[in-house]
N, C-alpha and C positions, 0 to 999 in steps of 0.2 A: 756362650757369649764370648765376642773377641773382646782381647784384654787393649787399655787405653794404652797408649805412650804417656806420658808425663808430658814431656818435650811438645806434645799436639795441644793442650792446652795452653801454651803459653808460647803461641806464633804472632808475632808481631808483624805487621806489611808495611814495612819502612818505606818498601820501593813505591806501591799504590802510596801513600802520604807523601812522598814526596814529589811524584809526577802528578795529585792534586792539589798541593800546594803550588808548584809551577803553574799549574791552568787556571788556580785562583787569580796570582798575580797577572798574570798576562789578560784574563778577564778584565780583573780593575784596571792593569796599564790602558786597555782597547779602548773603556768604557770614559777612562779619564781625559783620553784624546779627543774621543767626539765629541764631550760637554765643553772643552777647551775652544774647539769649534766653533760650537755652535753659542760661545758665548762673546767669542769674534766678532762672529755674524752680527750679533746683536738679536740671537734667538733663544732666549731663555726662557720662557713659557711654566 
């Protein structure tokens, strides 16, 4: 049986959380515009 590293246990993915944190934001920014929109329009539904 291969032996663990220690260090492999305990990898954190800073870089993935923070390039999903970015496409959260820019989701809501996207989503915040179109409802801005469309409550212009006078299309709120």
């Amino acid at each position: 049986m291969a032996k663990k590293n220690k260090g492999d246990d305990e990898f954190h993915p800073t870089g993935t959380i923070a390039i999903l944190a970015i496409f959260v934001i820019t989701l809501i920014a996207i989503w915040t515009t179109i409802y801005m929109i469309l409550v212009g329009r006078g299309g709120t539904l």
